[in-house]
N, C-alpha and C positions, 0 to 999 in steps of 0.2 A: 860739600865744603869741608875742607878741613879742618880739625877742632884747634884754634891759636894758641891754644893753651899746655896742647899736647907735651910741649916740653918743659911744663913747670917744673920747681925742684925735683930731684928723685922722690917718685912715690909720692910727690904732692907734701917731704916732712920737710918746715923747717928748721931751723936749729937756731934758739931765740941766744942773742948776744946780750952782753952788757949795756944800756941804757945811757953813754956816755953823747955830749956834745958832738964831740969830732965824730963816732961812729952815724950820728944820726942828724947830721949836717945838711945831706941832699935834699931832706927831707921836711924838715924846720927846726925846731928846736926844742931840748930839753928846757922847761921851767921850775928852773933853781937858783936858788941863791950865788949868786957869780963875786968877781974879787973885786968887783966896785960898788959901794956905798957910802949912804952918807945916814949923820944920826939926824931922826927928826923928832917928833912927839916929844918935845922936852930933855929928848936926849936918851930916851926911854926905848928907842926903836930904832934899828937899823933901816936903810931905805935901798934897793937895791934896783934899779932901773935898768932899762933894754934888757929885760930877759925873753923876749920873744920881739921875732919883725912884725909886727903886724901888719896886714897888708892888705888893701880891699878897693873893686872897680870901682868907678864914682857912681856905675848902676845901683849897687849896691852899698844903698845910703843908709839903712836903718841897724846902729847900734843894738845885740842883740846879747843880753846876759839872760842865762837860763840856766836852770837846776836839772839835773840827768838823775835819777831814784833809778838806780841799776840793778834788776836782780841777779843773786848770785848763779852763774851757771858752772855746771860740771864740765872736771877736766878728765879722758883728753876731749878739749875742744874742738870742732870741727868747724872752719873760717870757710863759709860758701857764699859770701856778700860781701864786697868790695862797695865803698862811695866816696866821692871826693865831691869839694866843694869847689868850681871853680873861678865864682867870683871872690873871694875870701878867704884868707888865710883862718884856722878854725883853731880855739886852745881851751882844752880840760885840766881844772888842778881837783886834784883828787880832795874831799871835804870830809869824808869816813869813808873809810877803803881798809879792810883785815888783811890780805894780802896784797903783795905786787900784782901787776896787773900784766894785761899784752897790749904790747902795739906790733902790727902787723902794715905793713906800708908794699906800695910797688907803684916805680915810674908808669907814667903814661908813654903806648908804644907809640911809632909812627901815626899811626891811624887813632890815636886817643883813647885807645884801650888801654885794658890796666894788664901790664906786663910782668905778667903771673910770673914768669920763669926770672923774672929782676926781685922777686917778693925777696922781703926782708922783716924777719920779727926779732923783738926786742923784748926783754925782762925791765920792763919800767915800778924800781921802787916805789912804795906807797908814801912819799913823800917828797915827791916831784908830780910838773904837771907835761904834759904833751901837745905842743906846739905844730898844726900843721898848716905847709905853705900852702898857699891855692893852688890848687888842681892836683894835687897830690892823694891816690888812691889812699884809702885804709878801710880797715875793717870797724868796722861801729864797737863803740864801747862793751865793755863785757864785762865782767867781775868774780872772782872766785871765792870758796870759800866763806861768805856772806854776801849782804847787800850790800849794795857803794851808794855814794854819791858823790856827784861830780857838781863842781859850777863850769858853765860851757860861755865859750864868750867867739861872736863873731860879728860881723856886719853880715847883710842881709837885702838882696831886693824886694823880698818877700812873695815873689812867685816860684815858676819850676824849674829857674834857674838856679837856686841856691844848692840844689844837693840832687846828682847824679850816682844811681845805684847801679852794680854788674852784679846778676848770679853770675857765681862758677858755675863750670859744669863738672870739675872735679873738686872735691874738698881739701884745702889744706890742712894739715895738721903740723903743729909745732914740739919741737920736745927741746928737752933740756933748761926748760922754767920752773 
């Protein structure tokens, strides 16, 4: 059988983009402060709503906030595990994070594979969080230069449908972050 993957990027590098809304649309959404709010807490706090779709099967009933303690790994990184969640849209906002981090994303091909040679990574600042729609491949959190920690927030069936993992069989690697 032939390997599907044969024609990921050249050499497997990609070349991580700016972390902007429109660029990472297909995808889900940046979580940032957008141009609509309203003051609340006495007048003390801005309130910024719809910053991410949330979006989840009715299988997946169980509201699910959790903390991600990430340790630091060395760069260049090598991305060989893809997972997507596919009943649930999935969002990390960074809580202590030293530097920007990676998001690394690829549509689902015909066949439900993750469409290595569509991979797309992104330089997401350390003061935004990462919004993913359901069923939407990425690479599992990672962190450079120190530890992270993340709050993770998704719905949940709570069996082996919540999270579907692909090895690669070739590694990506990313430059330009």
């Amino acid at each position: 059988m032939a390997n599907k993957w044969a024609g990921a990027a050249p050499g497997g590098v990609l070349d991580a983009r700016p972390f902007t809304q429109e660029a990472f649309a297909a995808f889900g959404d940046v979580v940032a402060p957008g141009d609509q709010s309203r003051r609340v807490n006495d007048g003390r706090a801005l309130r910024y709503d719809g910053v991410a779709r949330l979006e989840h099967d009715a299988c997946a009933a169980d509201p699910v906030l959790a903390l991600y303690a990430v340790s630091a790994s060395p760069k260049p990184f090598a991305i060989d595990l893809l997972e997507r969640h596919p009943l649930a849209s999935q969002t990390f906002v960074p809580i202590r994070l030293a530097e920007p981090y990676l998001v690394v994303v690829a549509p689902s091909g015909a066949d439900g594979e993750p469409s290595v040679d569509r991979a797309e990574a992104f330089a997401a600042p350390p003061d935004v969080g990462v919004h993913y729609a359901p069923g939407v491949w990425h690479m599992p959190m990672a962190a450079f230069g120190a530890d992270a920690l993340f709050a993770m927030w998704m719905w949940e069936a709570g069996d082996g449908r919540d999270t579907e993992e692909r090895r690669l069989p070739v590694a990506l690697r990313v430059r330009g972050w």
